[in-house]
KOLGU-4560 file (N, C-alpha, C; in nm, 3 decimals, padded with zeros to 5 digits):
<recs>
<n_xx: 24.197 n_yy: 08.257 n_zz: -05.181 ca_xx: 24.152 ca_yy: 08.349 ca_zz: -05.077 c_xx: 24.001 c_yy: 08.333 c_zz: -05.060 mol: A seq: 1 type: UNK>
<n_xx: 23.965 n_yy: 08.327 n_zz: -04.927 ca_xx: 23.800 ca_yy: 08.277 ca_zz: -04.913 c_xx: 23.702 c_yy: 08.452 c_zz: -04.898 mol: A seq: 2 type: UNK>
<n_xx: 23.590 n_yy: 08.450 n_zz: -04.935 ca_xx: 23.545 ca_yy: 08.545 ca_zz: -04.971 c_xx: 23.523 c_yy: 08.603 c_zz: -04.850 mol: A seq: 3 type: UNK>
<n_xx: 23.443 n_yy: 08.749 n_zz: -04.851 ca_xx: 23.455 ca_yy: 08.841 ca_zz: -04.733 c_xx: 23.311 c_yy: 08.798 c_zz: -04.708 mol: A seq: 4 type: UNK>
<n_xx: 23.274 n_yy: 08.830 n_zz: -04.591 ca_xx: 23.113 ca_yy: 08.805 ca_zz: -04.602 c_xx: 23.057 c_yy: 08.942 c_zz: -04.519 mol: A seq: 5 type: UNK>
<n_xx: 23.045 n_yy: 09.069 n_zz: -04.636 ca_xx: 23.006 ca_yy: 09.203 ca_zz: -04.584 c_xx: 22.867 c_yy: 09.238 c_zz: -04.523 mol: A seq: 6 type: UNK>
<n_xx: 22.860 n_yy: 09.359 n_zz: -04.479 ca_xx: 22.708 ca_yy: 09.385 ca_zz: -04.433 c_xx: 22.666 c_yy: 09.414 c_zz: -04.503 mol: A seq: 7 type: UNK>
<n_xx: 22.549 n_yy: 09.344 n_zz: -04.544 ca_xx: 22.486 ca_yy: 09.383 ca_zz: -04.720 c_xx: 22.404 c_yy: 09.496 c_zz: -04.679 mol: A seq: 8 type: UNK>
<n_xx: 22.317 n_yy: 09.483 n_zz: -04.580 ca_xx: 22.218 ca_yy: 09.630 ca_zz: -04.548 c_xx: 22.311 c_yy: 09.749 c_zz: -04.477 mol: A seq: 9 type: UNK>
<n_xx: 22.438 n_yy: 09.725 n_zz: -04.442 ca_xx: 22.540 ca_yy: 09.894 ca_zz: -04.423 c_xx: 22.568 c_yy: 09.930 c_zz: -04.550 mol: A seq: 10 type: UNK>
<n_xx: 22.577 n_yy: 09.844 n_zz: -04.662 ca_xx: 22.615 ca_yy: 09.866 ca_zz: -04.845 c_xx: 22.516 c_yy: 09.942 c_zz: -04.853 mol: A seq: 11 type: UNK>
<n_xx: 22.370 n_yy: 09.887 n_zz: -04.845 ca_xx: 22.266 ca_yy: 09.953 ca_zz: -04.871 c_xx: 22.231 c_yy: 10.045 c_zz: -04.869 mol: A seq: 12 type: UNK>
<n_xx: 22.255 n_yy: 10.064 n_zz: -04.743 ca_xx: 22.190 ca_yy: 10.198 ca_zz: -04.650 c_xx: 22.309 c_yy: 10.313 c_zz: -04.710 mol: A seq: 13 type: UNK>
<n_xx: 22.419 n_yy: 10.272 n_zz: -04.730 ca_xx: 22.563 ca_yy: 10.399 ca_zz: -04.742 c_xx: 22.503 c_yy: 10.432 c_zz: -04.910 mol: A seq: 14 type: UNK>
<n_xx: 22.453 n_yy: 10.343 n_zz: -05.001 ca_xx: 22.465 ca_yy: 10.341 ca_zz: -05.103 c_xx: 22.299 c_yy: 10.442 c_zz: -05.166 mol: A seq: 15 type: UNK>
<n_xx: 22.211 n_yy: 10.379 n_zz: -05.074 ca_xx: 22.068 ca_yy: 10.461 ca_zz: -05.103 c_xx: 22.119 c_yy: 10.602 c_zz: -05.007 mol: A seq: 16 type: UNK>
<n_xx: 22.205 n_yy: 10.627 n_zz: -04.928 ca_xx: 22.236 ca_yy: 10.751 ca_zz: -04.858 c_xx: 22.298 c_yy: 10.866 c_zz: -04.994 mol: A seq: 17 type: UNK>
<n_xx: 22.386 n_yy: 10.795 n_zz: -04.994 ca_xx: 22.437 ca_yy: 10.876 ca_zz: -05.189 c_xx: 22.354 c_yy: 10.904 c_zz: -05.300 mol: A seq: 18 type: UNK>
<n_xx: 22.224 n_yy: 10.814 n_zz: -05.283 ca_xx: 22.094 ca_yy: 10.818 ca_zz: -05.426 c_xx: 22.202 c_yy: 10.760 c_zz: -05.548 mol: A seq: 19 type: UNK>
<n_xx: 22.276 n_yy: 10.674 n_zz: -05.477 ca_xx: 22.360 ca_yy: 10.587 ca_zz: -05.606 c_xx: 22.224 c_yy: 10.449 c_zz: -05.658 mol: A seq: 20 type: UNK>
<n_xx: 22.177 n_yy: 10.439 n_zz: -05.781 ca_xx: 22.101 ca_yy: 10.346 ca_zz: -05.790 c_xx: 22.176 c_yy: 10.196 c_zz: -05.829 mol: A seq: 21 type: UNK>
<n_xx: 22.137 n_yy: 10.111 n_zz: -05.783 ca_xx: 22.215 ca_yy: 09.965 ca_zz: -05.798 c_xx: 22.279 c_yy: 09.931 c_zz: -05.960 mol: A seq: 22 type: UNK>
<n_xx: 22.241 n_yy: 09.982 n_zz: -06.072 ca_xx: 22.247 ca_yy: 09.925 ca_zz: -06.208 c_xx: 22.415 c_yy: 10.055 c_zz: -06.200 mol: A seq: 23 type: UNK>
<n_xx: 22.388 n_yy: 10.194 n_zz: -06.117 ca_xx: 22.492 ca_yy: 10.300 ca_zz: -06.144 c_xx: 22.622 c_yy: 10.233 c_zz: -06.078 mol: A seq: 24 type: UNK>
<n_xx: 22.570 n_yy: 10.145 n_zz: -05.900 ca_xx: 22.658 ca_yy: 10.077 ca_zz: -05.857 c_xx: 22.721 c_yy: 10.003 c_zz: -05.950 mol: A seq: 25 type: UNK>
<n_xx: 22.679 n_yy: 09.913 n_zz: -05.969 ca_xx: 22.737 ca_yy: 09.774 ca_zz: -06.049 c_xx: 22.812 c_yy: 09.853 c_zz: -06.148 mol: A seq: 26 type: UNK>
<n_xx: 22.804 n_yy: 09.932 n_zz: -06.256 ca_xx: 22.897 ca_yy: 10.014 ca_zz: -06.346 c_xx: 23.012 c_yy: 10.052 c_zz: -06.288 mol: A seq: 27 type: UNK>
<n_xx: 22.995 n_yy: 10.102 n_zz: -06.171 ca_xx: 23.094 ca_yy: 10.187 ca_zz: -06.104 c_xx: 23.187 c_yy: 10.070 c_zz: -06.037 mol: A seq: 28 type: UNK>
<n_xx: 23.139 n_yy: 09.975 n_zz: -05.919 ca_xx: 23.238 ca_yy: 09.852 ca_zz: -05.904 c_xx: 23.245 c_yy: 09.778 c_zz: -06.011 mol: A seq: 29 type: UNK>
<n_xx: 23.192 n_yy: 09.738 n_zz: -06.098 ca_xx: 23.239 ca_yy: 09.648 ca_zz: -06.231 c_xx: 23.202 c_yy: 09.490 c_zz: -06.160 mol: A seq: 30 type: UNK>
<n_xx: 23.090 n_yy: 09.484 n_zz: -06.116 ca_xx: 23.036 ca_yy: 09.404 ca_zz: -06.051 c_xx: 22.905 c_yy: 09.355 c_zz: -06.074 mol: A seq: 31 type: UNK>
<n_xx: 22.800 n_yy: 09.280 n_zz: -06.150 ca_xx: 22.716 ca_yy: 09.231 ca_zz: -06.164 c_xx: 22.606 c_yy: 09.257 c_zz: -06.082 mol: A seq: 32 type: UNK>
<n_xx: 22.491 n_yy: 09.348 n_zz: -06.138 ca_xx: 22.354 ca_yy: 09.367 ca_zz: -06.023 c_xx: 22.280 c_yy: 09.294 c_zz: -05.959 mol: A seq: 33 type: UNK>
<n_xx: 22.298 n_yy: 09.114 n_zz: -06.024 ca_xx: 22.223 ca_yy: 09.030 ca_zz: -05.981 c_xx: 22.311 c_yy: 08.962 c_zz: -05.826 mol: A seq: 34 type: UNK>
<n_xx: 22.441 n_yy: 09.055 n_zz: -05.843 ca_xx: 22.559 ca_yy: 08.992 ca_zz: -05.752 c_xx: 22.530 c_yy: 09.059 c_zz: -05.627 mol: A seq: 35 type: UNK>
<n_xx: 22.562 n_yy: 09.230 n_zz: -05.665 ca_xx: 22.529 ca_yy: 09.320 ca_zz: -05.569 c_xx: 22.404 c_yy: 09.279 c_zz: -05.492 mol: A seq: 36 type: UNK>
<n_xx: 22.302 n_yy: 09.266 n_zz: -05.562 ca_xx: 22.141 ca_yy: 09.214 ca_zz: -05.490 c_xx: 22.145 c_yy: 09.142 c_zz: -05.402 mol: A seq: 37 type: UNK>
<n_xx: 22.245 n_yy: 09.053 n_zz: -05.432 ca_xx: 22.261 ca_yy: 08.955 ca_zz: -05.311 c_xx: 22.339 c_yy: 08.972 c_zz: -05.204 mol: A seq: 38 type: UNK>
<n_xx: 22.425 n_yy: 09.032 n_zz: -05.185 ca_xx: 22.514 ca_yy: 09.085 ca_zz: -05.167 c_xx: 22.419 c_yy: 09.194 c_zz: -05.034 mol: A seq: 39 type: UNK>
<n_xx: 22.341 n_yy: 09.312 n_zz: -05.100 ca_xx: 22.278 ca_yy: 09.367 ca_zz: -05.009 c_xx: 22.187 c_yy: 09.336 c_zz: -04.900 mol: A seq: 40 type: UNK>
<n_xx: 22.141 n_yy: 09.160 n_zz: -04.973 ca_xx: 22.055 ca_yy: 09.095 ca_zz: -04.870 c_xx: 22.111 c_yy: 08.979 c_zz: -04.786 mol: A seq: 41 type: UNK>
<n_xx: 22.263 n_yy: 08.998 n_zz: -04.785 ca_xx: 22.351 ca_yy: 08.926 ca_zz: -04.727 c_xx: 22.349 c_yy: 08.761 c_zz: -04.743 mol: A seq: 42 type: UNK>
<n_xx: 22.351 n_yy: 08.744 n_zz: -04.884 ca_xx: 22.333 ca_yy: 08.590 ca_zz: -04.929 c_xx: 22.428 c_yy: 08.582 c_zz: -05.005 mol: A seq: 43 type: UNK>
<n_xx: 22.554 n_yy: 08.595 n_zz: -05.054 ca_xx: 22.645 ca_yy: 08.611 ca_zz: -05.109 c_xx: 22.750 c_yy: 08.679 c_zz: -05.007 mol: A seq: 44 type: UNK>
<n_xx: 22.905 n_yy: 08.661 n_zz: -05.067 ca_xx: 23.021 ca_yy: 08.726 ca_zz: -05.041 c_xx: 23.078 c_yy: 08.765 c_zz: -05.109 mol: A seq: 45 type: UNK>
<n_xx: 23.213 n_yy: 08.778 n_zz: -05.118 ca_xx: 23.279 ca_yy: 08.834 ca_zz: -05.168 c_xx: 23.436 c_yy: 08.916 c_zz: -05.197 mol: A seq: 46 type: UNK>
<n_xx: 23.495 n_yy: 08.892 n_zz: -05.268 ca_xx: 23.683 ca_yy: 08.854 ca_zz: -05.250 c_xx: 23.690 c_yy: 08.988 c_zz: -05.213 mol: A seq: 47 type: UNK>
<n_xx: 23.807 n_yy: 09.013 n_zz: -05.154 ca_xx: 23.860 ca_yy: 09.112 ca_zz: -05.117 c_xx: 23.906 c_yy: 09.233 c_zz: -05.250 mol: A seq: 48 type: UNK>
<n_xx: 23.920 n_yy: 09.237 n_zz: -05.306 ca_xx: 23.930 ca_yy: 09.303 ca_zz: -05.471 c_xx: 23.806 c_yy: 09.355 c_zz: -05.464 mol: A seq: 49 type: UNK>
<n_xx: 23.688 n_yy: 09.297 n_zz: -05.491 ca_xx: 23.598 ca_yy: 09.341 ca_zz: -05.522 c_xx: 23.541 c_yy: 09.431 c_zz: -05.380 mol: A seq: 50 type: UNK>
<n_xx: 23.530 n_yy: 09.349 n_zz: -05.301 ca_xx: 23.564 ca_yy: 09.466 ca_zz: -05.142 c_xx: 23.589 c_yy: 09.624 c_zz: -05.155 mol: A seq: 51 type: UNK>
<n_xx: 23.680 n_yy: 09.632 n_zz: -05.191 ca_xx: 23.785 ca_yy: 09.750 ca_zz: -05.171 c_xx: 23.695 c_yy: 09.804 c_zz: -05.319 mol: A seq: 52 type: UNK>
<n_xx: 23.661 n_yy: 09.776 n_zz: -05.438 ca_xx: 23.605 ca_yy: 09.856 ca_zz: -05.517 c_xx: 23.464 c_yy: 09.919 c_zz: -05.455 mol: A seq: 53 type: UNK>
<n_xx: 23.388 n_yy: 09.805 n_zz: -05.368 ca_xx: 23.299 ca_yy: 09.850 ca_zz: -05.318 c_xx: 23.272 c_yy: 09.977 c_zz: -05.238 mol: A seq: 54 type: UNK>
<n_xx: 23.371 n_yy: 09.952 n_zz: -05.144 ca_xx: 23.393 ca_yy: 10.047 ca_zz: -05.063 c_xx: 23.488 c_yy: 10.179 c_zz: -05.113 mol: A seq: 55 type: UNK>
<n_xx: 23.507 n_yy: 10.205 n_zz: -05.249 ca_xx: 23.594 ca_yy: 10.301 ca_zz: -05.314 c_xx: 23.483 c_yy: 10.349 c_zz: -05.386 mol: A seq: 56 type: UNK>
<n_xx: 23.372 n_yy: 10.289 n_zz: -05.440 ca_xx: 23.274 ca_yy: 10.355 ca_zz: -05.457 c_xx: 23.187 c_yy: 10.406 c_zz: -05.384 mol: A seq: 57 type: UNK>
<n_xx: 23.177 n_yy: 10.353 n_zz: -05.267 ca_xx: 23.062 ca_yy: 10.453 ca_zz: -05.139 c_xx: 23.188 c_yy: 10.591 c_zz: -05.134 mol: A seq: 58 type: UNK>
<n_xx: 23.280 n_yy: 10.583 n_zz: -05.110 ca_xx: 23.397 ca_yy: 10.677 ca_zz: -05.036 c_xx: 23.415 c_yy: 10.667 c_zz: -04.926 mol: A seq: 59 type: UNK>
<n_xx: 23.407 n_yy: 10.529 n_zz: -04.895 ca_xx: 23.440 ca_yy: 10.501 ca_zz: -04.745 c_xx: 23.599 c_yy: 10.369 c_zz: -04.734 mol: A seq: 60 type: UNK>
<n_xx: 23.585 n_yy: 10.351 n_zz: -04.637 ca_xx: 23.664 ca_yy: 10.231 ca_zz: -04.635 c_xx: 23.652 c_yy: 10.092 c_zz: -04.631 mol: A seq: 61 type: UNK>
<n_xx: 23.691 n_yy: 09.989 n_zz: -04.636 ca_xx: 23.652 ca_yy: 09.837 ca_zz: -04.597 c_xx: 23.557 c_yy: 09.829 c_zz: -04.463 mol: A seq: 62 type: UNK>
<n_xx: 23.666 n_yy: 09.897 n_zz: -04.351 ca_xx: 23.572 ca_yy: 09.861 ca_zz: -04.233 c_xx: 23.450 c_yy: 09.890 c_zz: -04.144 mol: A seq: 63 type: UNK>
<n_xx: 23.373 n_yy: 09.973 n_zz: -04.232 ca_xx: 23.212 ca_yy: 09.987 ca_zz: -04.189 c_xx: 23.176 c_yy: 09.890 c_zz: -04.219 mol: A seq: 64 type: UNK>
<n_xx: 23.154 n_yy: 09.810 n_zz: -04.386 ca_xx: 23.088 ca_yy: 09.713 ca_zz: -04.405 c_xx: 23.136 c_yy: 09.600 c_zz: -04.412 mol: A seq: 65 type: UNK>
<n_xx: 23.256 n_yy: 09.582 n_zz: -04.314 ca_xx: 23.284 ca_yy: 09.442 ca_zz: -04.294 c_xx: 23.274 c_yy: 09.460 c_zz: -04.135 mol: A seq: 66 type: UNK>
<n_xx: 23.180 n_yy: 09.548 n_zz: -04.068 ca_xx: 23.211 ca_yy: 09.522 ca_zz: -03.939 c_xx: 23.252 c_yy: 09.550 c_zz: -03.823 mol: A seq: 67 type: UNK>
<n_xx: 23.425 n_yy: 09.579 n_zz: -03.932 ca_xx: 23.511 ca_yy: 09.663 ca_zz: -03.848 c_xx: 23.524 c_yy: 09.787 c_zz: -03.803 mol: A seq: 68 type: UNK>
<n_xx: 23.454 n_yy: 09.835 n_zz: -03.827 ca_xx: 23.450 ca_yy: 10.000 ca_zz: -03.742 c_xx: 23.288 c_yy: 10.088 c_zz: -03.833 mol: A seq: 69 type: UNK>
<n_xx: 23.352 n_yy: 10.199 n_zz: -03.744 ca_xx: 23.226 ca_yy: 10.314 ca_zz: -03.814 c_xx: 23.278 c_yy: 10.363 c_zz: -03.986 mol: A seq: 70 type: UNK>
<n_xx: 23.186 n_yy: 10.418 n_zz: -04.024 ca_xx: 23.177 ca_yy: 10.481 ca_zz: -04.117 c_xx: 23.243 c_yy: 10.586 c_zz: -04.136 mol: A seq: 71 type: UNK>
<n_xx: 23.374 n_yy: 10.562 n_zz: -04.182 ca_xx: 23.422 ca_yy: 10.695 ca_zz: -04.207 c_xx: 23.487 c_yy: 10.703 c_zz: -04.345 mol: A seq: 72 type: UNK>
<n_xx: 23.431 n_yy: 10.826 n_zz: -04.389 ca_xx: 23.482 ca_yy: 10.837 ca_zz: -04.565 c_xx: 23.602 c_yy: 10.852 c_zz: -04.583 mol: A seq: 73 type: UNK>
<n_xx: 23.662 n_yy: 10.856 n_zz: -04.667 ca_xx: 23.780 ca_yy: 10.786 ca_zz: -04.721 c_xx: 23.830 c_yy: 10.917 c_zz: -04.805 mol: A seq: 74 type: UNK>
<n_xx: 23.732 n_yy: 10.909 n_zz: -04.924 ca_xx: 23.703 ca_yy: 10.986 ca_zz: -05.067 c_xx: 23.615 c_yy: 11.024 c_zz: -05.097 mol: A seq: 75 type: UNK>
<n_xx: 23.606 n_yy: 11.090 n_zz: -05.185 ca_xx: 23.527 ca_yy: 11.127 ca_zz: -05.323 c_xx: 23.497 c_yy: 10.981 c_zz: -05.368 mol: A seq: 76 type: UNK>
<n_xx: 23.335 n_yy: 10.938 n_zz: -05.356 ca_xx: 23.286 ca_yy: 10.838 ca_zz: -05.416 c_xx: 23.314 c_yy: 10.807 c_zz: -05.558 mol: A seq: 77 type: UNK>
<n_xx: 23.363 n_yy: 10.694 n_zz: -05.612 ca_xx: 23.402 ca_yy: 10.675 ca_zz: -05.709 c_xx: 23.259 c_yy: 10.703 c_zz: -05.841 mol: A seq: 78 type: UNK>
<n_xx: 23.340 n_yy: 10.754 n_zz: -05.947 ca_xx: 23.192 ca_yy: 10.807 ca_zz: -06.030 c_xx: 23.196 c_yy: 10.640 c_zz: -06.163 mol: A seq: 79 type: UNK>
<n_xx: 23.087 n_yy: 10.642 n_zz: -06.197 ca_xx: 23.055 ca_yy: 10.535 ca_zz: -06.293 c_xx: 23.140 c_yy: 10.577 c_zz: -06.423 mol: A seq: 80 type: UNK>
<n_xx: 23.160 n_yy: 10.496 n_zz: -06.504 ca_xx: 23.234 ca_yy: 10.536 ca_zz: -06.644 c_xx: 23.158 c_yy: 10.554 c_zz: -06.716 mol: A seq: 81 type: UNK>
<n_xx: 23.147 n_yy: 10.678 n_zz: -06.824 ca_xx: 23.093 ca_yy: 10.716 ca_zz: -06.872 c_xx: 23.014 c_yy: 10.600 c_zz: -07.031 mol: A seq: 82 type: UNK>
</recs>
């Protein structure tokens, strides 16, 4: 499966909107900060798995930051593990 290629600055912006800090992100998707980084500056992609954690941690859905539509929440932002 070829990777997603998301809006790294809609991640951003949804993610500094929450005061989620990037090291709390990465805990919470189970995703690498040096990954996310890139990721926010849209130099990287990314599988669909990891997608859907992304977007399960803002509390939104896939399709704001792939593009496909507005921003609309989903959930309760996923919380980091303790």
């Amino acid at each position: 499966m070829s990777p997603v290629q998301p809006n790294g600055p809609v991640i951003r912006a949804l993610r500094e909107a929450r005061e989620i800090k990037l090291r709390e992100f990465a805990r919470t998707t189970g995703i690498d900060v040096a990954h996310l980084s890139r990721l926010e500056r849209g130099e990287s992609g990314v599988g669909r798995t990891r997608l859907a954690r992304i977007a399960a941690a803002l509390g939104v859905t896939p399709d704001p930051i792939t593009g496909g539509g507005a921003v609309t929440s989903k959930a309760t932002p996923l919380q980091a593990p303790p």
